[in-house]
C-alpha positions as CSV (number, residue, x, y, z in Angstrom):
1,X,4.7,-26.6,10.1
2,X,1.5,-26.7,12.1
3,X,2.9,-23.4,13.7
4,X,3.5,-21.4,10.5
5,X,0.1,-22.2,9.7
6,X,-1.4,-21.0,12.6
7,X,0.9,-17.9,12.7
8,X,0.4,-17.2,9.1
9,X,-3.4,-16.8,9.9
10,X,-3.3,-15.0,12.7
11,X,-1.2,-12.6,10.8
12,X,-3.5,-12.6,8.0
13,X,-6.6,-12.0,9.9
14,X,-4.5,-8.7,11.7
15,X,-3.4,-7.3,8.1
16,X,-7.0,-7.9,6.6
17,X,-8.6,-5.7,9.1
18,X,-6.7,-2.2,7.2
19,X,-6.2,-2.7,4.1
20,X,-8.9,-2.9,0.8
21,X,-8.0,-5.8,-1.7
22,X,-10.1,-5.3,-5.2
23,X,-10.2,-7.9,-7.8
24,X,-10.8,-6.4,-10.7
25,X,-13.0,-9.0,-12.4
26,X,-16.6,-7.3,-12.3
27,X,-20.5,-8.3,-12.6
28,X,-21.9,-9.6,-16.0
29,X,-23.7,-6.5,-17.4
30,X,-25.4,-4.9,-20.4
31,X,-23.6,-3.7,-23.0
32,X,-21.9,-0.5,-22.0
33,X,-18.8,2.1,-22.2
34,X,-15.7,0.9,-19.7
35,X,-13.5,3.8,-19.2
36,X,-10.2,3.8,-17.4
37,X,-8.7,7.4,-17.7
38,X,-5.6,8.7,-16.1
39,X,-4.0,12.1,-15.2
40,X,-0.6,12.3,-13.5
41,X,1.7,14.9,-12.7
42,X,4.4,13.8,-14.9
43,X,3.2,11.6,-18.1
44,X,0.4,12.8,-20.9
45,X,-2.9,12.0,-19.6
46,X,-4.6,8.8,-21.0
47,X,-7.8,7.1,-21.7
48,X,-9.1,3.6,-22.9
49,X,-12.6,2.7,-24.1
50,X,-13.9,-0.9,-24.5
51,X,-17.6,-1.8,-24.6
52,X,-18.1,-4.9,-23.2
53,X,-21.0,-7.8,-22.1
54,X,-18.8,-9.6,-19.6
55,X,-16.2,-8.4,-17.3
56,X,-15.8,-12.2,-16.7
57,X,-14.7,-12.8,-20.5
58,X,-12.3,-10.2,-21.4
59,X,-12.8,-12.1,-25.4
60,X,-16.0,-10.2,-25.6
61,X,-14.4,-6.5,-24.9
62,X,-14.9,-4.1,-28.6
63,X,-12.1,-1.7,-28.5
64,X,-14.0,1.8,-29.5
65,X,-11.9,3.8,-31.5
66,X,-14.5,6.5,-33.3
67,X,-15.0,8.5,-29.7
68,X,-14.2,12.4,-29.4
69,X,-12.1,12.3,-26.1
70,X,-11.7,15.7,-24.8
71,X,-9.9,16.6,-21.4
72,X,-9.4,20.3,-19.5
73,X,-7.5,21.6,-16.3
74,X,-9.2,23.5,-14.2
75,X,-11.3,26.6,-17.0
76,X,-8.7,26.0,-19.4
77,X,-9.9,25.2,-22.9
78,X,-10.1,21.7,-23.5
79,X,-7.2,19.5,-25.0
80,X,-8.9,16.9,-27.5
81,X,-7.2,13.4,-26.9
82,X,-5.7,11.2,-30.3
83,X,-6.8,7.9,-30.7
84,X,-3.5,5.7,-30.4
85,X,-4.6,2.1,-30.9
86,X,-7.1,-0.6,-29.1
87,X,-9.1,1.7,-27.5
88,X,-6.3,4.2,-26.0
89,X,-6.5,7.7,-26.7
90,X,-3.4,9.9,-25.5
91,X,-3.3,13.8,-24.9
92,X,-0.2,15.5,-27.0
93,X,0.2,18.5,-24.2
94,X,-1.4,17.5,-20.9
95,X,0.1,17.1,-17.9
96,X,-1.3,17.1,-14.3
97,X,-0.8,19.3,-11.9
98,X,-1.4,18.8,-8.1
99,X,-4.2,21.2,-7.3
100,X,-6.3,21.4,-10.2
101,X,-9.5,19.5,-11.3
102,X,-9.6,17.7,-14.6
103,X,-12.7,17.1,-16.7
104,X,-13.4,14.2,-19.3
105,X,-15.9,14.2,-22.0
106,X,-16.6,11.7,-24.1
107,X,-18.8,11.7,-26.8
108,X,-19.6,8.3,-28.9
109,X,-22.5,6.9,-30.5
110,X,-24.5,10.3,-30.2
111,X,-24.0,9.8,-26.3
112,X,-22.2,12.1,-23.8
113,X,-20.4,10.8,-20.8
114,X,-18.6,13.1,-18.4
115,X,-16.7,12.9,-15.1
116,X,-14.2,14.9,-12.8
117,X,-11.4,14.2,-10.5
118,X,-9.4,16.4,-8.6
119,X,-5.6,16.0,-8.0
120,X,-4.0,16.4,-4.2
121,X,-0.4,16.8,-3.6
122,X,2.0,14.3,-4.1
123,X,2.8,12.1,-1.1
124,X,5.7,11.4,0.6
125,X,7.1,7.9,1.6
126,X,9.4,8.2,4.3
127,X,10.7,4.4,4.1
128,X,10.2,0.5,3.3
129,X,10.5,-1.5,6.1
130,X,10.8,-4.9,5.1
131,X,9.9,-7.9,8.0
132,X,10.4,-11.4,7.4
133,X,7.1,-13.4,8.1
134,X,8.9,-15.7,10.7
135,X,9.7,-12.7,12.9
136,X,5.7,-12.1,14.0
137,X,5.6,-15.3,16.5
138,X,6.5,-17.1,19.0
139,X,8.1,-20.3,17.6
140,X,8.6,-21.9,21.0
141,X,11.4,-23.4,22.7
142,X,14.6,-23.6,20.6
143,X,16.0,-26.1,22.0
144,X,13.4,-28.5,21.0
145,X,13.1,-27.6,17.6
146,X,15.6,-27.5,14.6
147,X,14.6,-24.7,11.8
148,X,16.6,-26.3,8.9
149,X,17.3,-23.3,7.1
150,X,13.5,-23.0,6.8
151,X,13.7,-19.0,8.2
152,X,15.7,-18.0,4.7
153,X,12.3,-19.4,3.0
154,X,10.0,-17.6,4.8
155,X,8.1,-14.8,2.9
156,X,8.5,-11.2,3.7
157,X,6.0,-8.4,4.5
158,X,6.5,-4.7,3.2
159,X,5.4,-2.0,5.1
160,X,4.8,1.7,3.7
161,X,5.4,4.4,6.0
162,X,4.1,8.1,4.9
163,X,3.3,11.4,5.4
164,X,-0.2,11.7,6.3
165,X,-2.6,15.3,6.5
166,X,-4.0,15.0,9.5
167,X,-6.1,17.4,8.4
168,X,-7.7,16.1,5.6
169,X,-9.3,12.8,4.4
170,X,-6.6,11.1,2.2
171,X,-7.2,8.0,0.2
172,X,-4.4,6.0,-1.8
173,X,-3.9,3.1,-4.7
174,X,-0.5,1.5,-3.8
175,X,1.5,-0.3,-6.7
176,X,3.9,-2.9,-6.3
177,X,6.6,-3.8,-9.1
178,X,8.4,-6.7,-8.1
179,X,12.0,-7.4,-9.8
180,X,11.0,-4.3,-12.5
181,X,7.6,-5.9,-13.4
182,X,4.1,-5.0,-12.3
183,X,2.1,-6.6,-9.9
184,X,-1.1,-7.7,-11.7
185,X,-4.6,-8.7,-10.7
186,X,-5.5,-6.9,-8.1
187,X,-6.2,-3.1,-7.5
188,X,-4.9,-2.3,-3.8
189,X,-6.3,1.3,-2.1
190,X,-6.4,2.6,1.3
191,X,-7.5,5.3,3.5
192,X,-5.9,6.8,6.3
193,X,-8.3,5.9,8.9
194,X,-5.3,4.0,10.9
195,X,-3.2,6.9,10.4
196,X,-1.2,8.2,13.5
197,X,-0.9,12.0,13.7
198,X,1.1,12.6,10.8
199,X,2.4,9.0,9.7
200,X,0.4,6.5,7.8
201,X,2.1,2.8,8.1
202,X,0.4,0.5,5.4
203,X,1.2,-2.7,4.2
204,X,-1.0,-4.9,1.9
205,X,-0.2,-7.9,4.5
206,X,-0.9,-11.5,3.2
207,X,-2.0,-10.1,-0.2
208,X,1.8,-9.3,-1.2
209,X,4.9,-10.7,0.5
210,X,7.9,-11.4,-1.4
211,X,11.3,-13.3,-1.1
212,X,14.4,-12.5,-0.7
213,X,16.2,-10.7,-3.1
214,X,13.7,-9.6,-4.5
215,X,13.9,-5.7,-5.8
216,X,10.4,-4.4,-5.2
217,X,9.5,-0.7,-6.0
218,X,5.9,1.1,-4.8
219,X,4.2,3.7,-6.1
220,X,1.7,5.3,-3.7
221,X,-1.0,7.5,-5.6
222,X,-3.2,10.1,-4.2
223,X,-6.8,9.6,-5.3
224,X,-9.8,11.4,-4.6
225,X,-12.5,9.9,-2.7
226,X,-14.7,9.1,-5.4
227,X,-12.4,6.5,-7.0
228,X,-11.4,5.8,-3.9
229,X,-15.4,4.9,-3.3
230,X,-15.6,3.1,-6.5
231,X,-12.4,0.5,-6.3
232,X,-13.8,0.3,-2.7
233,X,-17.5,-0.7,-4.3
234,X,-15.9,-2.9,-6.6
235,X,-14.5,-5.0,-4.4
236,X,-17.6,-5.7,-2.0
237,X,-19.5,-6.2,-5.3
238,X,-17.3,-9.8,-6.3
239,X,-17.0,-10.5,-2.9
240,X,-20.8,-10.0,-2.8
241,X,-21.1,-12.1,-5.3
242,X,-18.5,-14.9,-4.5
243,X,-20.3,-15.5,-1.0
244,X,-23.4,-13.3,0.4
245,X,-25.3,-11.4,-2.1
246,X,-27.9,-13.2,-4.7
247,X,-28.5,-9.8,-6.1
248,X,-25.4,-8.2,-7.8
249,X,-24.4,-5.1,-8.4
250,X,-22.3,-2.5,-10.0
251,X,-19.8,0.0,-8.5
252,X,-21.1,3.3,-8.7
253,X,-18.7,4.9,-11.4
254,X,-17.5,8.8,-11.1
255,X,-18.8,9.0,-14.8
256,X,-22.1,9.9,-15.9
257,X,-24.8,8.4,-18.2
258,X,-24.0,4.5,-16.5
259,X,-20.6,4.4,-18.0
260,X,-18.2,1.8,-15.9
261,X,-14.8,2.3,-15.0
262,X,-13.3,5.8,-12.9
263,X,-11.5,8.6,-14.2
264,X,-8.8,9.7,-12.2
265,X,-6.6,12.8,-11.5
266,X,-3.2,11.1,-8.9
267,X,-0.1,12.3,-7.4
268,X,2.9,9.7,-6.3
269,X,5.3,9.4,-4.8
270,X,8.2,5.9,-5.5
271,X,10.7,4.4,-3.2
272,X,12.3,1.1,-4.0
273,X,13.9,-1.3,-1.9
274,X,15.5,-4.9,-1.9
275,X,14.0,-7.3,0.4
276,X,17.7,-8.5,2.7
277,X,17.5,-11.4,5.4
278,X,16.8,-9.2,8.6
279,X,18.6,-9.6,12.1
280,X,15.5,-11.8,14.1
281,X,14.9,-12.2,17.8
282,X,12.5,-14.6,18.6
283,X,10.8,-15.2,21.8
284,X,11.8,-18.1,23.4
C-alpha cells in the first residue's frame, strides 16, 4: 500500500505540471452582474444573469430576469435573446459558426455591459487512450508480493490525443461525462504549450480517473485566449486565497463595466470511450 502511495504522488506531481484545474467557487465581492454566456456551433446561443454578494453562498444569487440581452455574428444585425426562466435568456435563431466573432450586450438597471469572443475551428480528437494507474511503476519483485486482485481496483487515467495548429496559439475547456452524466465542480482548460508538432496529448491526471466500466465521453472546446485567461485567473485567485495571498482578487472578466463571469464563442469536438482492464507489463 505504501507503494501506491508513493507512486500515486509521483504521478500526481508529473500530471499537475500541464494541466490548469479551476474551482469554480470565487472571491466574496460587491454586489455585481455574473454572466455566463455561450455560443456553439450547433445549439442556440445562451446567457444566464445572477447578481450576487458571495460566490461562496450560491443562497444569495438574484436571478435577473428584466435585462435586454442582445447577441450578433460578425456585422450582422443583432438577434435579441428571450428570457426563458432563472436568469437564462436563449436566442430563437443563432447559431455559431467557426470563424466569426460574436458580440453580447447587455443592458440592465440603466447599465451597459458588453464583451466579444471569437470562434476557432472545431477540433479534432484523434483517440482515448485509457491507462490503468497501476501500469505507471515499478511494483517490485513479483515473487515477493501477492496483488490480490487489487490491479482490477486501481483507478484509470484518460488521455486526449488531438490535432494541434502548430501555427497558432490554441487554448481548450475539456468536459468529461462519466456513465452519461456531467462532471461537476471543477472547470478544466488547457493550452497547447506541451503540444508536439501537430498532436496535443492531454489528460487532466489525478483530477479525473475513473473505474472500470465506466462509459466516459469528452468534449474538448476551443476557446479564445481571453476566457482561456480568465478560468486561468480564476483559479490562481482561490488558490491565492486558500494558501498565499492575504489580498484577493478577482479574475479579470472579458466583459466590460466590472461584470464577472466570460462570454464565450467554442468549437468541439466528442469521442467516447469505455474504460476496459488493459494488457499490463510491469517491470520486475
Amino acid at each position: 500500500m505504501k507503494k501506491y502511495i508513493v507512486l500515486f504522488l509521483a504521478i500526481s506531481a508529473l500530471f499537475l505540471s500541464c494541466e490548469r484545474v479551476v474551482n469554480i467557487d470565487l472571491n466574496e465581492v460587491a454586489p455585481a452582474l455574473v454572466v455566463e454566456g455561450r455560443v456553439y456551433e450547433d445549439s442556440l446561443a445562451w446567457v444566464n444573469i445572477r447578481q450576487t454578494t458571495s460566490y461562496f453562498n450560491p443562497d444569495t444569487q438574484l436571478c435577473i430576469c428584466d435585462a435586454v440581452v442582445m447577441i450578433k455574428e460578425n456585422n450582422n444585425p443583432w438577434d435579441t435573446l428571450e428570457y426563458i426562466e432563472r436568469g437564462l435568456y436563449k436566442s430563437s435563431t443563432l447559431r455559431g459558426t467557426p470563424g466569426s466573432t460574436y458580440y453580447l450586450r447587455i443592458e440592465h438597471d440603466s447599465q451597459i455591459y458588453e464583451a466579444e469572443s471569437y470562434m476557432y475551428d472545431r477540433p479534432v480528437i484523434y483517440s482515448l487512450t485509457s491507462r490503468s494507474f497501476g501500469s505507471f511503476g515499478d511494483f517490485g519483485d513479483s515473487s515477493g508480493f501477492d496483488f490480490g486482485g487489487a490491479l482490477d481496483s486501481l483507478p484509470y487515467f484518460l488521455f486526449i490525443n488531438l490535432y494541434d495548429d502548430p501555427a497558432e496559439d490554441n487554448y481548450y475547456l475539456f468536459d468529461y461525462y462519466i456513465n452519461g452524466e456531467p462532471r461537476e465542480g471543477s472547470y478544466i482548460v488547457g493550452d497547447d504549450e506541451n503540444a508536439n508538432n501537430d498532436t496535443l496529448a492531454y489528460s487532466p491526471g489525478p483530477i479525473a480517473l475513473f473505474n472500470i466500466g465506466d462509459t466516459v465521453s469528452v468534449r474538448a472546446n476551443a476557446i479564445d485566449r481571453y476566457v482561456y485567461n480568465y478560468l486561468d485567473q480564476l483559479g490562481d485567485a482561490v488558490s491565492s486565497n486558500s494558501f498565499f495571498s492575504s489580498t484577493p482578487y478577482n479574475p479579470l472578466s472579458n466583459i466590460s463595466n466590472g461584470a464577472l463571469g466570460y462570454f464565450a464563442a467554442l468549437s468541439f469536438d466528442v469521442k467516447t470511450t469505455i474504460i476496459i482492464p488493459a494488457d499490463i507489463t510491469f517491470p520486475f
